[in-house]
Backbone as CSV, one residue per row, in Angstrom:
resi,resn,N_x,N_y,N_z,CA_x,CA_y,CA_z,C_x,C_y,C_z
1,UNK,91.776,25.418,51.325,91.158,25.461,52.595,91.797,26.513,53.517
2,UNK,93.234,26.848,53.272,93.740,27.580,54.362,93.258,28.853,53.743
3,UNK,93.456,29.245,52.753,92.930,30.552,52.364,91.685,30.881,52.764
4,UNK,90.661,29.910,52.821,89.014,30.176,53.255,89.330,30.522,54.603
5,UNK,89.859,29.650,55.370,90.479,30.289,56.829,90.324,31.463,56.920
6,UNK,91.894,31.809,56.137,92.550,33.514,56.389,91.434,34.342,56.263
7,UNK,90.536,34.091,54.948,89.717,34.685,54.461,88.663,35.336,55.707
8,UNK,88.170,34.138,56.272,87.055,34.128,57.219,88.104,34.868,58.535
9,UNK,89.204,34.672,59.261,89.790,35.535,60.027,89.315,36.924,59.595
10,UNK,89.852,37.211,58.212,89.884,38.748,57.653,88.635,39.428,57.990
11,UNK,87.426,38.430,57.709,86.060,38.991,57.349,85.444,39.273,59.223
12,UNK,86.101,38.581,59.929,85.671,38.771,61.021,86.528,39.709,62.529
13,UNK,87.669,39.887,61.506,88.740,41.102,62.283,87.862,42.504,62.200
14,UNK,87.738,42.700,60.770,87.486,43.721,60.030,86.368,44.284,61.095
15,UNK,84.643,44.064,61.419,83.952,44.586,62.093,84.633,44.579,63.437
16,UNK,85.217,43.757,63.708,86.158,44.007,65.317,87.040,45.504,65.180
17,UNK,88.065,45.209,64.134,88.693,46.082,63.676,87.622,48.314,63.866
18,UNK,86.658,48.019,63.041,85.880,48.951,62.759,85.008,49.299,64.037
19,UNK,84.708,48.469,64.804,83.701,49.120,65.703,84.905,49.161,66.989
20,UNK,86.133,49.104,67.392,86.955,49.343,67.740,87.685,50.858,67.606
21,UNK,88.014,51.282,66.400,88.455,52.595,65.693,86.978,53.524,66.417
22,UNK,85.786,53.185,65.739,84.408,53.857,66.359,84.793,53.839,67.519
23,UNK,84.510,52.764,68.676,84.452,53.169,69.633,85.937,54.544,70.611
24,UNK,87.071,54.087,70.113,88.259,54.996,70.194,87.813,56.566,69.950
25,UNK,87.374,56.358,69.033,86.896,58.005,68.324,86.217,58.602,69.036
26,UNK,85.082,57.948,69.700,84.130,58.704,70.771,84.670,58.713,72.153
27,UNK,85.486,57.794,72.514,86.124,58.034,74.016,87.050,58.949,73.836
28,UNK,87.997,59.395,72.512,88.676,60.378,72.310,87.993,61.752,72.375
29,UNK,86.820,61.524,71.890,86.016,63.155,71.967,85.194,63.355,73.102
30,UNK,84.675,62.092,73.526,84.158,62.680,74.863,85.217,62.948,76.279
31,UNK,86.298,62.478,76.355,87.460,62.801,76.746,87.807,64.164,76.877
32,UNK,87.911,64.665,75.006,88.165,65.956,75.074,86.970,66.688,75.634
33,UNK,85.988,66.594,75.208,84.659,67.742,75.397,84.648,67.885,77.154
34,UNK,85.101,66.834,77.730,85.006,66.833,79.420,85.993,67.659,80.237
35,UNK,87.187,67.347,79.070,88.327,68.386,79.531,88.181,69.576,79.093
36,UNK,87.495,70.270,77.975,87.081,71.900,77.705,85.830,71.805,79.058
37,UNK,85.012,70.714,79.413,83.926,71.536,80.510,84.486,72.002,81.501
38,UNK,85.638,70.749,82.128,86.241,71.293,83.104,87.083,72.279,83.158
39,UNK,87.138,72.766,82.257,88.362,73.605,82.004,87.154,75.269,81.842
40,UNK,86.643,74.872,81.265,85.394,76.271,81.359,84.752,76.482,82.841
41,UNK,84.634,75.471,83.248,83.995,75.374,84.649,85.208,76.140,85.647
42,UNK,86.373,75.628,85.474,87.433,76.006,86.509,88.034,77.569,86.370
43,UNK,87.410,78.152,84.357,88.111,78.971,84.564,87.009,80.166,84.838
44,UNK,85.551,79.899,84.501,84.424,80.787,85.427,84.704,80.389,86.729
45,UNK,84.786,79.611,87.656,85.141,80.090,89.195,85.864,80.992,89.150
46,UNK,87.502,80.663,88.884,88.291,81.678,89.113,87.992,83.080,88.732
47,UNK,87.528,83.364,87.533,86.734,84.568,87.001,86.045,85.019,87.994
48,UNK,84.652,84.389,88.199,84.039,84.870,89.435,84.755,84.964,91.064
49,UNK,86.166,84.493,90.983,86.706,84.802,92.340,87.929,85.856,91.965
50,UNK,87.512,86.204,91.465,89.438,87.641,91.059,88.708,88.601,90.068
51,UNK,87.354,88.738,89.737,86.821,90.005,89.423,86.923,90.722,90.229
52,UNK,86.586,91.031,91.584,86.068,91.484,92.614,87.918,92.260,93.081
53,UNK,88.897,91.438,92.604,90.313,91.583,92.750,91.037,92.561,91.931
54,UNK,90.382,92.379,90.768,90.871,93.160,89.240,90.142,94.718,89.870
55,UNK,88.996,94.767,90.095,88.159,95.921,90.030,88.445,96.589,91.194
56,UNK,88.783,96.120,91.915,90.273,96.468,93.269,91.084,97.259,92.526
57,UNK,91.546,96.395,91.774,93.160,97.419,91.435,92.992,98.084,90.656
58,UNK,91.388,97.681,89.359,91.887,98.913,88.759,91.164,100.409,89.327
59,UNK,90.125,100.495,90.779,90.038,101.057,91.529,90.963,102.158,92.214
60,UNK,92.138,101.379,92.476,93.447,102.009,92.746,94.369,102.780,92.412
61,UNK,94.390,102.103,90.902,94.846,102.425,89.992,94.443,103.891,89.516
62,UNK,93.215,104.053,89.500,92.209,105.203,89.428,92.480,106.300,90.207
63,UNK,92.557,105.976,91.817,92.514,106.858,92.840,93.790,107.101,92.354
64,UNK,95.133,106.309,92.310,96.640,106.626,91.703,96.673,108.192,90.908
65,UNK,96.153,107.536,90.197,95.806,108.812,88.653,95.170,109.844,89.188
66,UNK,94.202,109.812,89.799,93.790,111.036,90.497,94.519,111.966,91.571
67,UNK,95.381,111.218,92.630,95.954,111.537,93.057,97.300,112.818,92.984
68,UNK,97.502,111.528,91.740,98.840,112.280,91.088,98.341,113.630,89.707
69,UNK,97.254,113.923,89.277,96.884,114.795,88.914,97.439,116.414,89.376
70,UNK,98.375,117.178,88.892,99.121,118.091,89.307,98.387,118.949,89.834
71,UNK,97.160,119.185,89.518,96.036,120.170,90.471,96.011,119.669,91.505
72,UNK,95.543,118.547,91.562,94.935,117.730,92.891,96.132,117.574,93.915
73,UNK,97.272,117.541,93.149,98.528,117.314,93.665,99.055,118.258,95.016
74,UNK,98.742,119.427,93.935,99.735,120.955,94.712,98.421,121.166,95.536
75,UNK,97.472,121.082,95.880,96.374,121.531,96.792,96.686,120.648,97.948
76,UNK,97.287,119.307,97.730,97.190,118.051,98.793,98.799,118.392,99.515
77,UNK,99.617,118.568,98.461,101.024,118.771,98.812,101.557,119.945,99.028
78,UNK,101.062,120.618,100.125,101.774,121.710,100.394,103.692,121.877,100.789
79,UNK,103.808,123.284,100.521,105.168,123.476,100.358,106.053,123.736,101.864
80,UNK,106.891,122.790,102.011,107.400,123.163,103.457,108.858,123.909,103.631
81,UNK,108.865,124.633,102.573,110.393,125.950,102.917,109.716,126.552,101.625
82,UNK,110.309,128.226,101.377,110.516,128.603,100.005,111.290,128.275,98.940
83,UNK,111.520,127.295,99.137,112.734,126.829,98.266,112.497,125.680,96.825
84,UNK,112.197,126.322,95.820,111.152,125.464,94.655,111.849,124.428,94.478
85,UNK,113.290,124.097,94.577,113.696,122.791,94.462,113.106,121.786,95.315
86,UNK,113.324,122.012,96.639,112.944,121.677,97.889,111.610,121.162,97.775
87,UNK,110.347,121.796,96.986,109.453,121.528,96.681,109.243,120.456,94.869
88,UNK,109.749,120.881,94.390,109.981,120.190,93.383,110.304,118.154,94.025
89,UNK,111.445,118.366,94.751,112.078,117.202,94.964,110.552,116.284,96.041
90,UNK,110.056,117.132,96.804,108.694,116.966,97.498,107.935,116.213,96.555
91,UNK,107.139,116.799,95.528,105.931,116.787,94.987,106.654,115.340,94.204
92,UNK,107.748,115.435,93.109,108.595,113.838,92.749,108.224,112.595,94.162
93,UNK,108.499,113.039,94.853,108.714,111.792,96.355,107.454,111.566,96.432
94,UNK,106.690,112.921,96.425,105.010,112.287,96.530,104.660,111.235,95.213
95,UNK,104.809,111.196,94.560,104.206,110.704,92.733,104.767,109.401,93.179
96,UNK,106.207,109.172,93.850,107.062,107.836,93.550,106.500,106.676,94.572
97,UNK,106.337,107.820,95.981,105.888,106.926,96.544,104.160,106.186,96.438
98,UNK,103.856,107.174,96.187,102.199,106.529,95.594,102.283,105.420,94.504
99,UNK,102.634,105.634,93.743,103.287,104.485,92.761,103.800,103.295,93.267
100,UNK,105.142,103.249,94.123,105.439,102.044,94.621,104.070,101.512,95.771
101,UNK,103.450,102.545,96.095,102.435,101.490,97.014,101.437,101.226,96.678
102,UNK,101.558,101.156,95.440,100.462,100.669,94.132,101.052,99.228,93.236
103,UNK,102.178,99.589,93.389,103.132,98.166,92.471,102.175,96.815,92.272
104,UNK,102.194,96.742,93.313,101.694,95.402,93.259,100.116,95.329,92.602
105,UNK,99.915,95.890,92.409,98.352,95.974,91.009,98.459,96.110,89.740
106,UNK,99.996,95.895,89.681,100.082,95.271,88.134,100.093,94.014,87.657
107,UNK,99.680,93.397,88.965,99.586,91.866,88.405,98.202,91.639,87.706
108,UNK,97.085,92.333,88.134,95.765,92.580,87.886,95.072,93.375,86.917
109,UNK,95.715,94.189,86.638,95.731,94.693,85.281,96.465,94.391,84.141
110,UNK,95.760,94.751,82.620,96.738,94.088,81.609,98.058,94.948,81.158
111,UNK,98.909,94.480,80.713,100.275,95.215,80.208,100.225,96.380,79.984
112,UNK,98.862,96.919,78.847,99.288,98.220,78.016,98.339,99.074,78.988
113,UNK,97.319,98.562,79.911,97.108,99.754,81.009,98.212,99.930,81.892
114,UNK,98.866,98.803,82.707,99.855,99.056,83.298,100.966,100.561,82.437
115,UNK,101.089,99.918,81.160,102.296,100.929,80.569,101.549,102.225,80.454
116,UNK,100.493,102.257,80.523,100.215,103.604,80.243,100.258,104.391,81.910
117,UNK,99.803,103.868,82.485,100.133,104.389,84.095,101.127,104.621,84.239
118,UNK,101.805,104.215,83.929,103.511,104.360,83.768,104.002,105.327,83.438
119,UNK,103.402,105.289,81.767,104.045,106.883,81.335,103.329,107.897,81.440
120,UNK,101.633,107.779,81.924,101.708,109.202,82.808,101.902,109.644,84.183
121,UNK,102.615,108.750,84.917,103.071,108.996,85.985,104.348,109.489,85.043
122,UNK,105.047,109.092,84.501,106.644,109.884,83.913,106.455,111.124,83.577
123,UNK,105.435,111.435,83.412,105.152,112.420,82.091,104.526,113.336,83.368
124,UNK,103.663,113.662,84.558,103.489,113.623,85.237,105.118,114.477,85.937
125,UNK,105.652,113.740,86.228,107.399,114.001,87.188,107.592,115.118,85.927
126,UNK,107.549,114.494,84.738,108.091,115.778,83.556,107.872,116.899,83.851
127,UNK,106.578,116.970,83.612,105.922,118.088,83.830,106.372,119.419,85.189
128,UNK,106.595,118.343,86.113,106.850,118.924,87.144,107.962,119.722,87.190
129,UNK,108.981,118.717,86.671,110.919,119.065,86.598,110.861,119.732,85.399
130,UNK,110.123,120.230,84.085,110.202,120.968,83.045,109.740,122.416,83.857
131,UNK,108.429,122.370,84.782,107.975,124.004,85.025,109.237,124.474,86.543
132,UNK,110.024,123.266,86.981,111.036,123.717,87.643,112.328,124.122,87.088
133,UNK,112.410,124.154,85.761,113.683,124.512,84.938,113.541,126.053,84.443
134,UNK,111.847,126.135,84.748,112.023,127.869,84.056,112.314,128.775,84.787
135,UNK,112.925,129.993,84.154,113.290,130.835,84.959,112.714,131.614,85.887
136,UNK,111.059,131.372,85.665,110.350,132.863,86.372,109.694,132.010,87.575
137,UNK,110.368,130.860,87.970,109.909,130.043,88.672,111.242,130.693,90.060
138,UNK,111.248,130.842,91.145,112.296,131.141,91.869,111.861,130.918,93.070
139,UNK,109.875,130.506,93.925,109.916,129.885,94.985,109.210,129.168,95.190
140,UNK,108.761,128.264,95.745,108.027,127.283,95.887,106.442,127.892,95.256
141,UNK,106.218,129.107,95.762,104.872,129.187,95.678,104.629,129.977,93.765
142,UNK,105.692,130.359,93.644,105.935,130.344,92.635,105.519,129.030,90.916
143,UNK,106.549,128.101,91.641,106.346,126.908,91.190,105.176,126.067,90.927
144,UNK,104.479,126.087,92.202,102.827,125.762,92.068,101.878,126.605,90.781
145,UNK,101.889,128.088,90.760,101.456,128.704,90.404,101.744,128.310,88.716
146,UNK,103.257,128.179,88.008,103.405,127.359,86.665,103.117,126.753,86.608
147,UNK,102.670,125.798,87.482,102.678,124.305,87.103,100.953,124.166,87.102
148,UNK,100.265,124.851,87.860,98.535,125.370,87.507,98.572,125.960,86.306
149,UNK,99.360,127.304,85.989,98.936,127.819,84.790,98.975,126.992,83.539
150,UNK,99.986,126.115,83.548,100.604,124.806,82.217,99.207,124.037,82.355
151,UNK,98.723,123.827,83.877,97.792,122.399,83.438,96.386,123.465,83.158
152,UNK,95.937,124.566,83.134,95.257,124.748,82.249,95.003,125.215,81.118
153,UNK,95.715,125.186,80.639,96.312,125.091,78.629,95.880,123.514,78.231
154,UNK,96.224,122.299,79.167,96.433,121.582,78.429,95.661,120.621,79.491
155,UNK,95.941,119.294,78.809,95.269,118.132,80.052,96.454,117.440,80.576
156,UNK,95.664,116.929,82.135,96.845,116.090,82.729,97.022,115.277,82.557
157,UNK,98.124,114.508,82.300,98.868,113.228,81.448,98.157,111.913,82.182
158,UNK,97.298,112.038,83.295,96.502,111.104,83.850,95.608,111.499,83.688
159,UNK,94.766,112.057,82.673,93.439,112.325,82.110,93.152,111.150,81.183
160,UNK,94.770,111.096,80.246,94.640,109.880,79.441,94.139,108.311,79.926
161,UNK,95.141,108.116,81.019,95.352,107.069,81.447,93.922,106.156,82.198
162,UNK,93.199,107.795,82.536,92.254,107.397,83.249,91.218,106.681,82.549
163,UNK,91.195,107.218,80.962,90.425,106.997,80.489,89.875,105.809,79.783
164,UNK,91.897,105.609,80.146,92.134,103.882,79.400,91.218,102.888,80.351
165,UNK,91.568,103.404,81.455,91.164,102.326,82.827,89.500,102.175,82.177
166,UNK,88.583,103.433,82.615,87.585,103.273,82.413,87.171,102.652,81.139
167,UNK,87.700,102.382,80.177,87.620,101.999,78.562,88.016,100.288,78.887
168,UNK,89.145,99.679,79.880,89.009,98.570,80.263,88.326,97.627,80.742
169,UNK,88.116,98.501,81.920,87.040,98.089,83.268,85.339,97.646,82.427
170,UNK,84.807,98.626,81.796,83.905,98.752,80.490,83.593,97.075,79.630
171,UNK,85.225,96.351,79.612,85.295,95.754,78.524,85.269,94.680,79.545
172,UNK,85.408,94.605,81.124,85.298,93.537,81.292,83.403,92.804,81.990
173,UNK,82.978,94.164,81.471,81.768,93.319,81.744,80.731,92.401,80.422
């Protein structure tokens, strides 16, 4: 008799047992599926509120690169003594400070555009302090004049960079 008991306990745990596990399973997944909506939902707002932020900086970022373009440069930055160092050390102060008042738009852009702004702004100063090391360079107006003739042989190291931007910007629509 006690075994028919246990028996009949067993037989009547079991669908308790089973539609228990079922029901777990679906409050576990509808659980999850509510937390991916909200989580898709929260992360299109933010999307739609810091596009408008991104395309800011990489805006900036742009004008940056243009700015610092060594043509665009020596036409904007005129020379204030004959003295090509004097100018040299000028046209550097111009590049650095445009840069630092850009800093803060690397939060908004991704890493490897950031790094590339980077190194053609370096490359950029190079350029500058390489056509100030030559010899036939001796005055400011001088200096301008190498540093035009170099950039048309070749492209400006923010030709690249620019191109990255636009190749980004592209990808985020």
């Amino acid at each position: 008799m006690e075994i028919e008991k246990i028996f009949e306990a067993i037989l009547y745990a079991v669908p308790a047992l089973i539609t228990g596990m079922i029901a777990y399973y679906f409050f576990k997944e509808h659980t999850k599926n509510e937390d991916g909506r909200r989580r898709f939902l929260l992360h299109k707002d933010i999307q739609v509120n810091t596009l408008p932020i991104r395309l800011q900086a990489y805006e900036r970022m742009a004008l940056f690169l243009e700015r610092i373009t060594p043509s665009k440069l020596l036409i904007r930055v005129s020379p204030t003594s004959s003295d090509e160092n004097t100018y040299e050390s000028l046209l550097v102060a111009t590049i650095e400070q445009e840069f630092e008042h850009n800093l803060s738009q690397q939060i908004y852009v991704s890493d490897e555009c950031w790094n590339i702004i980077v190194a053609a702004k370096n490359a950029t100063i190079q350029l500058i302090r390489k056509a100030g090391l030559l010899e036939k360079t001796g005055t400011a107006d001088k200096l301008r004049e190498v540093i035009l003739t170099e950039m048309m042989e070749k492209r400006a190291p923010s030709d690249a960079a620019l191109s990255f931007i636009k190749n980004e910007v592209g990808e985020l629509w």
